[in-house]
N, C-alpha and C positions, 0 to 999 in steps of 0.2 A: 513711741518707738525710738531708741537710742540707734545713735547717729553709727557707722561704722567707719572704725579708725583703722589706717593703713599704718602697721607701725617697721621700722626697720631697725632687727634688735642688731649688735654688734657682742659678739660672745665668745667666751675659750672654753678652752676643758683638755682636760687630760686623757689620751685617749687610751691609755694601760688597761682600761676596765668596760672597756667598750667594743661592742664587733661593728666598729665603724661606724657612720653616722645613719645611714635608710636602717629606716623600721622592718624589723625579723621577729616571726615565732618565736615565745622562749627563748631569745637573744637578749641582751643588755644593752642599748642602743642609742648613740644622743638623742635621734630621732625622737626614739620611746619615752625619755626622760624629761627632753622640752612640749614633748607634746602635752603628758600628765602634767607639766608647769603650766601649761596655758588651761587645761580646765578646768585646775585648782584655782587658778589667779581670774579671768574671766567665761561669763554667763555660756559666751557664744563666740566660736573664731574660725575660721575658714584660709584655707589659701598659703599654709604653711611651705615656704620656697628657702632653700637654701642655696648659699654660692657654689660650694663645691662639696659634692660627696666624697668623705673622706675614710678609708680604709681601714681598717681594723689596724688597732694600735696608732694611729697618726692623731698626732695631736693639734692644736689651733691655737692662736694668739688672739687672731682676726676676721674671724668667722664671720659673716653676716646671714640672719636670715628675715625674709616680709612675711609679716601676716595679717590679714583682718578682722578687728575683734572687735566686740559689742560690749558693750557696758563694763563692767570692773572698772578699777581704779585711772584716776587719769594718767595720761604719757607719763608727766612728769612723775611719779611714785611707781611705773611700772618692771621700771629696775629693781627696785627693791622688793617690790610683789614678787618678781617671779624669780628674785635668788632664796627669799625663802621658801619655795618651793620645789628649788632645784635641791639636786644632792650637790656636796663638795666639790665633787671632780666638773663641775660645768656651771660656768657663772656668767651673766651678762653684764659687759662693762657698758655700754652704753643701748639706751632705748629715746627714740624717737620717733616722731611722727614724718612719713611721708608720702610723696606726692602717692593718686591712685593710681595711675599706672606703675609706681615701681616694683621692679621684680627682683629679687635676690640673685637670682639668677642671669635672668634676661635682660637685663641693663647691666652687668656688668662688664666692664670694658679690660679690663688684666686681673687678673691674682697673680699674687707675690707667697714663694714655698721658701722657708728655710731648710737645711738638713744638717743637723749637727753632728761634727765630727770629734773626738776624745783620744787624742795619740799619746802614746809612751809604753812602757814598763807595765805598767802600775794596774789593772785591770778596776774602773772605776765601781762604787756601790751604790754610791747617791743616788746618780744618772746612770743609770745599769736600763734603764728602761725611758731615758731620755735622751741619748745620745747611741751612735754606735763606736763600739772602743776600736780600735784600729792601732795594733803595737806593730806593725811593719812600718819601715822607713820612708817617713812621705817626704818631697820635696816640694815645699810649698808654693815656690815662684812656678815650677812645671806644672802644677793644678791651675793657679791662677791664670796663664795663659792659656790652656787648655779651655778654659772658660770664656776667652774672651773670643774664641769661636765661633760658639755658638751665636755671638748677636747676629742678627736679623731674621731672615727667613731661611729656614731649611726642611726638608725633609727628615721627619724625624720616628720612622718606621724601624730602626734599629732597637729604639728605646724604651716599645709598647708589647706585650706580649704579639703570638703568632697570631693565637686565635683571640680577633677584638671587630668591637661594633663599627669601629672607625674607618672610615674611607676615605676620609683626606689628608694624609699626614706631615702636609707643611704646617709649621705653628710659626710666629714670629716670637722672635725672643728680644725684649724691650732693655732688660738690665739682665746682667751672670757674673761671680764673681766669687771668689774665696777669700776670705780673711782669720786672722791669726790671732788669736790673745793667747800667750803661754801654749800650753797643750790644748785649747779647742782650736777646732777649725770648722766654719760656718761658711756652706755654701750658700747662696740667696741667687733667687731666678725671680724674675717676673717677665708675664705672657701673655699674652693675648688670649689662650686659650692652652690646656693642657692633654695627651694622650695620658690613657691607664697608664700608670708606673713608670711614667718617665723622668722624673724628677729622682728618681729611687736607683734607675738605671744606670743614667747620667751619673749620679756619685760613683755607683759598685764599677762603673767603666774608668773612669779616669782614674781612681783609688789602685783598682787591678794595674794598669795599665804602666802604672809609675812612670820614669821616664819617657813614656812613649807616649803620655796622655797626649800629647799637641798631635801630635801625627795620627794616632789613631781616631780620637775625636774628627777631625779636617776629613779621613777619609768614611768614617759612617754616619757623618751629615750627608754624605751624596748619595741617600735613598737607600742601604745596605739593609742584610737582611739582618733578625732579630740574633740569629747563630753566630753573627760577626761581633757582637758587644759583648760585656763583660757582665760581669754578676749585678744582680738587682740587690741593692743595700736593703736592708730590716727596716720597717715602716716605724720604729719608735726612734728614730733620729730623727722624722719630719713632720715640719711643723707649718700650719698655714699662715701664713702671717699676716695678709693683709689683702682686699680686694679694694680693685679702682672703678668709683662709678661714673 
């Protein structure tokens, strides 16, 4: 009987061609696509856990998921096994072996979200479906502070739809911040934990908000309702980037 390996893959993908990552009917799915890569690449695998379910059109940098599998090629070769297996848009950069208790999910202690932003003129093509363009007048240093708000714990029920699973909605917010090269603008959060379409929220409010981002941020951390924030940004500007275990 071959031994069974606990492995913990670290993966991206582009998520333009995908209806998010859990497995759907006649959907196109990461879920669906890693899953045929594990039983093209091994015999037997069970226990497939992801860190964060991520939304149709959101893309990953730093995805991690655990699974336990039986025989096929060893750890070390199993990066390469299972990118020939995947399609283009989803590759695993790293695979290894870990402990049996680890869970993709259930040990993780933060994820870290990008959301890229594209301002000017110029309406982009490239990144038409990796960025959101944004030709209204942003003040950069007003986002930025707008952001450093958010750090530590808040109530963060403005930022999540009405109707949601969630009943607890303080999250602690660990790192927030905007930064500039030329015309992108790159919001980065990490958390303890995330509400549905908060991170999404979060941009389309401060973005709307312009000049008032600092003010209006400050007042719907203090529990406000969802009617009180501002527009939810397009899910092809964000990107997962990285979880902490």
């Amino acid at each position: 009987m071959m031994p069974i390996v606990k492995l913990k893959l670290t993966f991206e993908y582009d998520g333009t061609g995908f209806r998010g990552w859990a497995r759907q009917p006649q959907e196109r799915t990461v879920e669906g696509v890693f899953r045929d890569a594990l039983d093209a690449v091994f015999p037997s695998w069970t226990g497939l856990a992801v860190a964060g379910r991520t939304d149709t059109g959101v893309h990953a940098t730093g995805q991690v998921a655990s699974v336990d599998v039986e025989g096929g090629p060893p750890t070390e070769r199993a990066l390469e096994a299972l990118n020939t297996a995947l399609p283009e848009d989803v590759a695993v950069v790293q695979a290894e072996e870990a402990a049996a208790e680890f869970h993709a999910r259930f040990s993780a202690r933060s994820r870290s979200y990008r959301y890229r932003v594209l301002i000017g003129r110029a309406r982009p093509a490239l990144d038409a479906k990796r960025a959101l363009w944004w030709p209204r007048a942003v003040d950069f240093e007003v986002l930025d502070a707008a952001s450093e708000l958010l750090l530590g714990e808040h109530d963060f029920r403005a930022f999540t739809p009405v109707e949601t699973v969630h009943k607890v909605f303080l999250r602690s917010i660990l790192a927030a911040r905007w930064q500039r090269s030329g015309d992108r603008l790159d919001f980065t959060i990490t958390a303890d934990s995330f509400l549905r379409h908060m991170v999404r929220t979060l941009v389309g409010t401060m973005l709307e908000a312009g000049p008032q981002a600092p003010e209006r941020i400050g007042a719907l951390l203090e529990g406000r309702p969802r009617s009180e924030a501002g527009l939810k940004a397009p899910p092809h500007g964000l990107y997962l980037e990285s979880v902490g275990y």
